[in-house]
Structure formats: C-alpha cells, structure tokens
N, C-alpha and C positions, 0 to 999 in steps of 0.2 A: 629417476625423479624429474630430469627435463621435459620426458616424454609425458608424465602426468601433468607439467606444467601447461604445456602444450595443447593438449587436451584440454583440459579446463579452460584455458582461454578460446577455443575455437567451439566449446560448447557455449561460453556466452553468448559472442558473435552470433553463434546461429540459432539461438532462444531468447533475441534480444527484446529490447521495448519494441511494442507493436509499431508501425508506423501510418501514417499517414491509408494506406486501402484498406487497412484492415479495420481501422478505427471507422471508417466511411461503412464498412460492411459492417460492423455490431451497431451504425447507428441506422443502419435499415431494416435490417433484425429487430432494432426495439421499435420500432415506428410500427412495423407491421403487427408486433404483438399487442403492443401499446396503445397504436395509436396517438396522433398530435395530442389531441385535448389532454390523456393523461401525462404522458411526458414532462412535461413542465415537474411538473409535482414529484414525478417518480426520480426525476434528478436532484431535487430540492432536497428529499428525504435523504439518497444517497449521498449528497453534501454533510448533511448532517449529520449521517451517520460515521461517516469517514474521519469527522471532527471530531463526536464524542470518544473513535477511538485513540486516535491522536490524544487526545486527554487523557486518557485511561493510561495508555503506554507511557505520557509522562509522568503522571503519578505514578505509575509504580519504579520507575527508576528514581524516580525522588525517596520515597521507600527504601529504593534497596541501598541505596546513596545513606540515610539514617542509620540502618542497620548496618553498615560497615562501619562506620565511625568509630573509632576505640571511647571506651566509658569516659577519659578523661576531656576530648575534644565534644563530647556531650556537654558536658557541666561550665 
C-alpha cells in the first residue's frame, strides 16, 4: 500500500501543471495558427467558455445538493 502511495505521488510530480516554457511554446503554437489579429478573440471566447462551464458544474451540485436533502428539510 506504501509503495502505491508512492507512486501516485511521484506521478503527480511528474505530470504536474505546465509551467512557465511550455505555456510560451502553446502560445507560439497559436500565434502561428492563429495569427495576432485572431487571438484576441479566440481567447475571449475560451474565457467564456470556461465560465459558462464553471456555471454549469455549479448548478449541478446545487441539483445534486436538493436531491439529497431528506423530504422533511424540503418542507
């Protein structure tokens, strides 16, 4: 059991949040796709996007949050 502890933590570590070159490399990656003039926009959208589902994820635990409630903490 240690040794699966183990593991799983040295797989985080090494599949962790991107940092810093690689974030520089996907933003030259879109520049080249994209292009400056679209960008602006193409982030704008992904903004939005990322909000609407942010919203969606809290309504549904607001949801599941109702439906667990026993009948009498309803009333």
């Amino acid at each position: 059991m240690l040794m699966m502890s183990m593991f799983m933590e040295s797989a985080v570590l090494a599949f962790g949040f991107p940092g810093l070159p690689e974030l520089m490399i996907v933003l030259v990656i879109a520049l080249v796709l994209f292009g400056g003039a679209k960008l602006p926009s193409l982030m704008r959208n992904l903004g939005r996007s990322a909000n609407e589902f942010k919203r969606g994820m809290a309504e549904t635990v607001d949801e599941e949050e109702e439906e667990t409630k026993s009948p009498s903490e309803k009333a």
